[in-house]
C-alpha positions in Angstrom: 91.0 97.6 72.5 89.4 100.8 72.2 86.8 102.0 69.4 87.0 105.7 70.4 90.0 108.0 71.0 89.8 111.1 73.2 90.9 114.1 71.2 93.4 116.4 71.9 90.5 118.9 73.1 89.2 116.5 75.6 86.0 115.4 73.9 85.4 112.0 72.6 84.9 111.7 69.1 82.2 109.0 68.1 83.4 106.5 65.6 81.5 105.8 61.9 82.6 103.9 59.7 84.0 105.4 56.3 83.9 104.0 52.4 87.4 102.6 51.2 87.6 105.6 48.9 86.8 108.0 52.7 89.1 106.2 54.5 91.8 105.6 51.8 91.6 109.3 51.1 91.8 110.0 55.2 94.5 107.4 55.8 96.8 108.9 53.5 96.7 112.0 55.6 97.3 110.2 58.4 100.3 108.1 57.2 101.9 111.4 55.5 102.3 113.2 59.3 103.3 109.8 60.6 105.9 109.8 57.8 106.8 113.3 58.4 106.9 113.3 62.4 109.7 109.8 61.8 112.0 111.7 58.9 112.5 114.6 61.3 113.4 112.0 64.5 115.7 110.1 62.4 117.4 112.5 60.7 117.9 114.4 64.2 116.1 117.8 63.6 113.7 116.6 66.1 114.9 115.1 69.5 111.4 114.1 71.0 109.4 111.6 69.4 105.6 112.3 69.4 103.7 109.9 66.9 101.5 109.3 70.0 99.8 112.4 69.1 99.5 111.8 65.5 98.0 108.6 66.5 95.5 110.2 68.5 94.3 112.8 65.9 93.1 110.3 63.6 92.0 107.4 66.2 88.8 107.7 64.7 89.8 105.9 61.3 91.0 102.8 63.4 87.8 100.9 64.9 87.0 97.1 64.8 83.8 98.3 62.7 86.0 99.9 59.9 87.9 96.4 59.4 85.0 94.7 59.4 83.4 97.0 56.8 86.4 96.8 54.7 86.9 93.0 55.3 83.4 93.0 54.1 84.1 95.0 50.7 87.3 93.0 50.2 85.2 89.7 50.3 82.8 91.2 47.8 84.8 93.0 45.0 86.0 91.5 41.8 89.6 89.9 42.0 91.1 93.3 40.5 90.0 95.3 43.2 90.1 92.7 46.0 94.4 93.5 46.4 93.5 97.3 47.0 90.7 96.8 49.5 93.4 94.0 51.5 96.0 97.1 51.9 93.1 99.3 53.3 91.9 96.6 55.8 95.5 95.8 56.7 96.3 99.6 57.2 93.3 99.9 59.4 94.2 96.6 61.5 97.8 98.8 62.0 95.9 101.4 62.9 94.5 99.6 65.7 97.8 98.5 66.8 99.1 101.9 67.1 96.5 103.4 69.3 97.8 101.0 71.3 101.4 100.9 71.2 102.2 104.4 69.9 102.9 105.9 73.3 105.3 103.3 74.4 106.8 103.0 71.3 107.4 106.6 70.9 108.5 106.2 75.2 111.2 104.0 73.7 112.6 105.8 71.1 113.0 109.0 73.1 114.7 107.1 75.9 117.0 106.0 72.6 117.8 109.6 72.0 118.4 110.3 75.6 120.9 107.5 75.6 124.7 108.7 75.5 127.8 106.7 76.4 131.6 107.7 77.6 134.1 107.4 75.4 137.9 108.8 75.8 136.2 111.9 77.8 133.4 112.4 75.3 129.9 112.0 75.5 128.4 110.6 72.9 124.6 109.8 71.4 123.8 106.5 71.3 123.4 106.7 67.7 126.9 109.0 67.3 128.6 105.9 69.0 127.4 103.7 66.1 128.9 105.9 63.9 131.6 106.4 65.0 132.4 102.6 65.0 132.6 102.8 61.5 135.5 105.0 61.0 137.9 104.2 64.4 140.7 103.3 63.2 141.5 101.7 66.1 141.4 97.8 66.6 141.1 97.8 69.8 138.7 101.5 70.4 136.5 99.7 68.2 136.2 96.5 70.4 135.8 99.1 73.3 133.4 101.8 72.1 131.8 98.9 71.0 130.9 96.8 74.0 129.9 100.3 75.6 126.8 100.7 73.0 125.9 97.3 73.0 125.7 97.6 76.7 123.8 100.7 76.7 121.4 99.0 74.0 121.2 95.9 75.9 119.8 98.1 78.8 117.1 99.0 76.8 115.6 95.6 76.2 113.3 95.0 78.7 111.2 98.3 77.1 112.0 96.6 73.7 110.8 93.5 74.8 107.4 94.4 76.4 106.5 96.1 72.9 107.7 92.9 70.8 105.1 90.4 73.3 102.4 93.9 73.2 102.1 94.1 69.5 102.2 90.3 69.3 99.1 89.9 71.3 97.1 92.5 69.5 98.4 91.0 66.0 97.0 87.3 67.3 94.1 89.0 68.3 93.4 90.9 65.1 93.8 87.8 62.9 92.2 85.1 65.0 95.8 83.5 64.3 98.4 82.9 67.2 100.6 81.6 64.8 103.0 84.3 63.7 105.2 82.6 61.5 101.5 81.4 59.5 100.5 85.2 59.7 103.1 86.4 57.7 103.3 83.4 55.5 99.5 84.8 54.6 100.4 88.6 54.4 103.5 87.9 52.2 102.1 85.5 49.8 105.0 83.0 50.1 106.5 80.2 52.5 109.3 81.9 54.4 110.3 78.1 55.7 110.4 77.4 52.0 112.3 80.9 50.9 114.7 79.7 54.4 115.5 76.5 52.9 116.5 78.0 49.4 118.8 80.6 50.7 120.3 78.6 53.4 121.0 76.3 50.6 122.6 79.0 48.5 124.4 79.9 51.7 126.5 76.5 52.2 126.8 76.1 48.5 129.3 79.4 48.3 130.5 78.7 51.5 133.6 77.4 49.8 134.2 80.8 47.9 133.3 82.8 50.9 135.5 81.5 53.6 139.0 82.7 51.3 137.1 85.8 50.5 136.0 86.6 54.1 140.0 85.8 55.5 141.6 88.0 52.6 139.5 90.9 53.4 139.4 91.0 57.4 142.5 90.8 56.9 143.1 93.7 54.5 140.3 95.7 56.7 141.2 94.4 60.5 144.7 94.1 59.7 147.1 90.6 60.4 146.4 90.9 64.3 143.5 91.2 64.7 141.5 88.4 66.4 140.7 85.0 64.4 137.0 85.4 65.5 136.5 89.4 65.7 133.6 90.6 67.3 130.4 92.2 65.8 131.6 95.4 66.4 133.7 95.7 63.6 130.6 95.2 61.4 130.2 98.7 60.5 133.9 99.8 59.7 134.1 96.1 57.3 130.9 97.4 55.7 132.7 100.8 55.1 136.0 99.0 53.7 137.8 101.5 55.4 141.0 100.7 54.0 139.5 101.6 50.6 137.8 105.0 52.2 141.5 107.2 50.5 139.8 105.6 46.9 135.8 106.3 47.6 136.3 110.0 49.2 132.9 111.3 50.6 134.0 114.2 49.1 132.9 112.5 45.6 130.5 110.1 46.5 127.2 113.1 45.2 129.1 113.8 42.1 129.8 110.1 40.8 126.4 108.4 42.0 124.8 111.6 40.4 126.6 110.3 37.2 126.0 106.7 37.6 122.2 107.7 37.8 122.2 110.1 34.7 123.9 107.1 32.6 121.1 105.5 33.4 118.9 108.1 32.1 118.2 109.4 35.8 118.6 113.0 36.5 118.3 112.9 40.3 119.6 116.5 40.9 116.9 117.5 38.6 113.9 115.8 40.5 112.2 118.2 43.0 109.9 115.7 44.5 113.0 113.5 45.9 114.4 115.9 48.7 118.5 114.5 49.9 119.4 115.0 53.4 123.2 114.1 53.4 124.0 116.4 56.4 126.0 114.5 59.8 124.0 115.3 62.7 124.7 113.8 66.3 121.4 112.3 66.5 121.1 111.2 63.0 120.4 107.5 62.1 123.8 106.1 60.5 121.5 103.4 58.9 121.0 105.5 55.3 116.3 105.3 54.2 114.2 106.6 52.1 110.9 107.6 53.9 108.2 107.9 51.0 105.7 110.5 52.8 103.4 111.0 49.6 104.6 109.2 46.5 105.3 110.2 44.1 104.8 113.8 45.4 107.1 113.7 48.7 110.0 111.1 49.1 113.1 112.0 51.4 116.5 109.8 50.5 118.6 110.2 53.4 121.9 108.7 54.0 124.8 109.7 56.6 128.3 109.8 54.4 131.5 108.2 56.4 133.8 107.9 53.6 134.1 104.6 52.2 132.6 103.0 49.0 129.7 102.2 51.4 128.6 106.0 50.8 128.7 105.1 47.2 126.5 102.0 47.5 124.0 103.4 50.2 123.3 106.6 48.1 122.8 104.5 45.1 120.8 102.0 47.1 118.5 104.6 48.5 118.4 106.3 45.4 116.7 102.9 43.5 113.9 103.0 46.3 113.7 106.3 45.7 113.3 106.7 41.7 111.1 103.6 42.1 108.4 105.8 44.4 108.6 109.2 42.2 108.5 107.3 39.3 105.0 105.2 40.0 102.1 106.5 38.1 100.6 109.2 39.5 96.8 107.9 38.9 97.5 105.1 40.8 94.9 104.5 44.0 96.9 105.2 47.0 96.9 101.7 47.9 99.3 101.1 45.1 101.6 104.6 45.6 102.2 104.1 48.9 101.0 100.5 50.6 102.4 97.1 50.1 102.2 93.3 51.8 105.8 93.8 52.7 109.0 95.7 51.6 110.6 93.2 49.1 109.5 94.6 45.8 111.0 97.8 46.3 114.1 96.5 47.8 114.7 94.4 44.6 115.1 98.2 42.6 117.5 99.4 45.5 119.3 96.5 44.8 119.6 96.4 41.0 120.5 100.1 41.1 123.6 99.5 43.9 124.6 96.2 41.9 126.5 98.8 40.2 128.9 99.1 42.3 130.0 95.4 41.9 130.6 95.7 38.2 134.7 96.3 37.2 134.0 98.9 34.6 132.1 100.9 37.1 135.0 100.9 39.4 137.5 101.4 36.5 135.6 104.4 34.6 135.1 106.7 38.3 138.7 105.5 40.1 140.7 104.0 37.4 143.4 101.0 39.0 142.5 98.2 40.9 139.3 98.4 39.4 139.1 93.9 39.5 140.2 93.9 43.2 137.5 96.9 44.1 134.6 95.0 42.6 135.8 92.0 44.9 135.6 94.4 47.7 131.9 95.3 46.7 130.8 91.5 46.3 132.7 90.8 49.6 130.2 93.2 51.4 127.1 91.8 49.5 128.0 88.2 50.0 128.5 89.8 54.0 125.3 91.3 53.9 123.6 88.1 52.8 125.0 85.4 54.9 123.9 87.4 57.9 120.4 88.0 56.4 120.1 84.1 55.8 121.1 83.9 59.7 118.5 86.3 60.7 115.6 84.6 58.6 117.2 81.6 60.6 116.9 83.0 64.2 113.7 84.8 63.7 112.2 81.8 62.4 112.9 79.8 64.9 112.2 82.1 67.6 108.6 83.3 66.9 107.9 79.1 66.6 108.9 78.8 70.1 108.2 82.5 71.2 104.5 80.8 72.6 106.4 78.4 74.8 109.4 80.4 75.8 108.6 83.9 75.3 111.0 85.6 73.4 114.5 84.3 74.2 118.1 84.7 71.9 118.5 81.3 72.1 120.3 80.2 68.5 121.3 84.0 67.6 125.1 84.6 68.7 125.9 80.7 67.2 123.8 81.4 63.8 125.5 84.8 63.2 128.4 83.8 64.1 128.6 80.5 62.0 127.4 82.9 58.8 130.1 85.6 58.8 132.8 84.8 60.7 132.2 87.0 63.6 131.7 86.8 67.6 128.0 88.3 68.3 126.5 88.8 71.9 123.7 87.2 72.5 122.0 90.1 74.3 122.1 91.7 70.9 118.6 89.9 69.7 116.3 92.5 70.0 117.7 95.6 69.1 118.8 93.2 65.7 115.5 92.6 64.7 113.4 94.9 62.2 109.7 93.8 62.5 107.8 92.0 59.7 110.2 89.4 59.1 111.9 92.2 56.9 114.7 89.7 56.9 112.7 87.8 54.2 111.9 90.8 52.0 116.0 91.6 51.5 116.1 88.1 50.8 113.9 87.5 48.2 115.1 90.8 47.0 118.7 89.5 46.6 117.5 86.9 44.7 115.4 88.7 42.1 117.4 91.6 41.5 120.2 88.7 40.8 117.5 87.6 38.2 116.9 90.6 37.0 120.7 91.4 36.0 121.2 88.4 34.3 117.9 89.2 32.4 119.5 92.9 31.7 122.8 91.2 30.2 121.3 89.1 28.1 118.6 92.0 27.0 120.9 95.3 26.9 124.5 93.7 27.3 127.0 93.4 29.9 127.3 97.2 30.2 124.1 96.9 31.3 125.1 99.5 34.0 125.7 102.3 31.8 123.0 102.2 29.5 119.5 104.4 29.1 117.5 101.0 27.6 118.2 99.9 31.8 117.0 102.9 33.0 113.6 102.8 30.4 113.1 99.5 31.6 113.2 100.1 35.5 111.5 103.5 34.6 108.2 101.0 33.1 108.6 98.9 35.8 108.8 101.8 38.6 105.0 102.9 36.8 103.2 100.2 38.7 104.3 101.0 42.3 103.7 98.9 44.8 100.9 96.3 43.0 103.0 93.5 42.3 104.8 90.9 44.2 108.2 90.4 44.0 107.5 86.8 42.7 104.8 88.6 39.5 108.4 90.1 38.9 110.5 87.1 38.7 107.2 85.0 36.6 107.9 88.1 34.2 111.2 87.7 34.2 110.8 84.2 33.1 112.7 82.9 36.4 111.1 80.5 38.8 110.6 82.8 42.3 112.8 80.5 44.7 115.5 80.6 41.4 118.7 81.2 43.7 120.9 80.0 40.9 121.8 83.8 39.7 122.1 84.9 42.8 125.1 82.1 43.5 126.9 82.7 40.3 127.2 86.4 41.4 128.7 85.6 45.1 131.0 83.1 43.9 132.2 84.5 40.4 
């Protein structure tokens, strides 16, 4: 692993070795381009992905030396401080990763972009196709525009592979651990076999609710002929509830989640720093972020409307991460703006604020009738969402145990999926399924504590929770600390025990 990067000039820079407050000060620099240089890929302004470069230009932060001198200050400071100085070494141990793997990881996203497929005469972006799956009409276009990405994404998985057993090697190698599972046990805090056997369990306990819930809406969404096991491909176009999209217009979607937001004492229109990019662009990203460049100064919310109440929830969803990084405090160390251990405390404020959209009175006081039958809809697609996620945390699991012995195969993930929702998933689809970081566990434990933290808000502010400012002042203290707590300091708060699934199950199988 190298200790010295060649500049852009040519000339080798020498490495030293910086104070936290130097390199915290420097990294933040770093991470902002990096941020900036990904927003403007996935939102399709850009169609050429060069982190590589970024990388380069700041190589110098990332030597074994600086990790050791942080390490070093990290095992030194008082217990308050220790938590910052962890992010910083962490960050720096990234760093060293992506000197490494930046090039082929940017090789591999650009050979994404270049990607099209033919469909009915037209040529489409890979990333166009995915969208477009979500609003075919067509049963059977969907199952055939369908197998045409997932054989164009399948093609990519050798690349995708060589990165996945790449950045394993140098992660082992940083931490002096081979086990990966055990490594992000340590960087997460928690047990993910123990948060796998908690949601598994909630899982098969609604399992009788589900199964009626999943047949009445396929076949509202897929229609009576469709086929008793459809494929994956129709993933996107349930998640839309397409047959709903004449009810949740994108043409209103701004204008009521604008509302829904200022109910909650959120002007979001009003907020300069958050900058909304709702445009459809071939090359966009259908899968709706919020990339948090400088918090609280520079946070993008991005989504890609369809039509559909999904529109509704994503914008809301994204807004949640969104207020939550504008609204930390300011004087916070960077370390606590910007870095975390993982992604699941700021998923559990996306989730609170799109929980919205499950709640009757919402539905009733934005589209009047059928409001009941709308909010079934809503928890249709969360209880959707999370039987998948328990598969995921299921499959990856058990493929990073065996990954030494058998290096990296799909074994388990078509008949897990599959057994979760209801639907036929190829088995070549592992790779491209899998976000890094066992980010499968962070949704999860999300799910469970912004489940906790509703039934803390109904009991606190009342069962129009949803609509009222004392839930927006509460997020708004909350949102202050950033990213310093845990998502299981939240639930101790909260008074709940962290592996508490039991609010989570009442909500799936009300």
């Amino acid at each position: 692993m190298r200790d010295t990067a060649q500049l852009e000039s040519g000339a080798v820079a020498v490495a030293s070795v910086l104070t936290p407050a130097d390199f915290e000060q420097r990294l933040a620099r770093y991470a902002f381009e990096r941020s900036e240089e990904a927003r403007a890929v996935r939102v399709g302004s850009k169609r050429t992905s060069e982190q590589a470069a970024i990388v380069a230009r700041h190589a110098v932060l990332f030597t074994r030396e600086q990790v050791a001198a942080l390490r070093d200050a990290e095992e030194a400071a008082a217990a308050g401080e220790r938590e910052r100085l962890h992010r910083l070494r962490r960050a720096c141990e990234d760093g060293l990763v992506a000197i490494e793997l930046a090039p082929r990881q940017d090789a591999l996203e650009n050979r994404i972009l270049a990607t099209t497929v033919r469909f009915r005469a037209e040529e489409l972006p890979l990333r166009a196709a995915q969208a477009r799956l979500a609003v075919l009409d067509e049963y059977r276009g969907r199952e055939q525009l369908g197998e045409l990405q997932a054989d164009a994404w399948a093609a990519l998985d050798p690349d995708r592979l060589a990165l996945v057993a790449a950045a394993e090697e140098l992660e082992a190698a940083l931490s002096a651990d081979a086990d990966p599972v055990r490594r992000h046990d340590r960087r997460k805090g928690i047990s993910l076999r123990e948060l796998e056997r908690v949601v598994v369990a909630a899982r098969e306990a609604g399992t009788g609710a589900w199964t009626p819930l999943r047949e009445r809406w396929f076949d509202r969404i897929l229609g009576r002929d469709r086929d008793d096991v459809p494929t994956a491909h129709h993933f996107g176009y349930l998640r839309r509830l397409s047959p709903l999209a004449g009810v949740y217009t994108k043409e209103r979607a701004v204008e009521v989640c604008l509302a829904t937001l200022e109910a909650l004492g959120f002007r979001l229109a009003e907020e300069p720093r958050i900058r909304v990019d709702l445009d459809d662009r071939p090359q966009k990203n259908p899968r709706a972020c919020v990339i948090a460049s400088d918090p609280p100064h520079v946070v993008h919310l991005i989504t890609r409307p369809k039509g559909g109440l999904h529109d509704y929830t994503a914008l809301l969803h994204e807004a949640g991460h969104a207020l939550h990084y504008v609204g930390c405090d300011p004087e916070l160390p960077y370390a606590f703006r910007r870095l975390a251990r993982d992604h699941a405390l700021t998923e559990i404020y996306a989730y609170i604020v799109e929980a919205v959209t499950r709640e009757p009175g919402w539905h009733a006081e934005h589209f009047g009738a059928d409001a009941a039958a709308n909010a079934e809809a809503s928890t249709f697609v969360q209880a959707l969402l999370f039987r998948r996620y328990t598969a995921k945390l299921e499959f990856e699991l058990a493929f990073w145990s065996r990954y030494p012995r058998d290096g990296a195969t799909s074994d388990g993930y078509a008949e897990r999926l599959g057994e979760a929702v209801g639907l036929r998933y190829r088995p070549d689809g592992y790779l491209a399924d899998m976000d890094p970081g066992f980010y499968s566990a962070d949704y999860l434990r999300a799910w469970l504590r912004s489940a906790q933290l509703r039934e803390h808000l109904v009991r606190e502010v009342g069962d129009d929770w949803w609509r009222r400012r004392e839930t927006g002042d509460l997020l708004r203290e909350l949102f202050r600390e950033g990213t310093r707590p845990a998502s299981e300091d939240l639930a101790r708060r909260l008074g709940y025990d962290p592996l508490d699934a039991g609010p989570l199950a009442r909500r799936l199988t009300r």
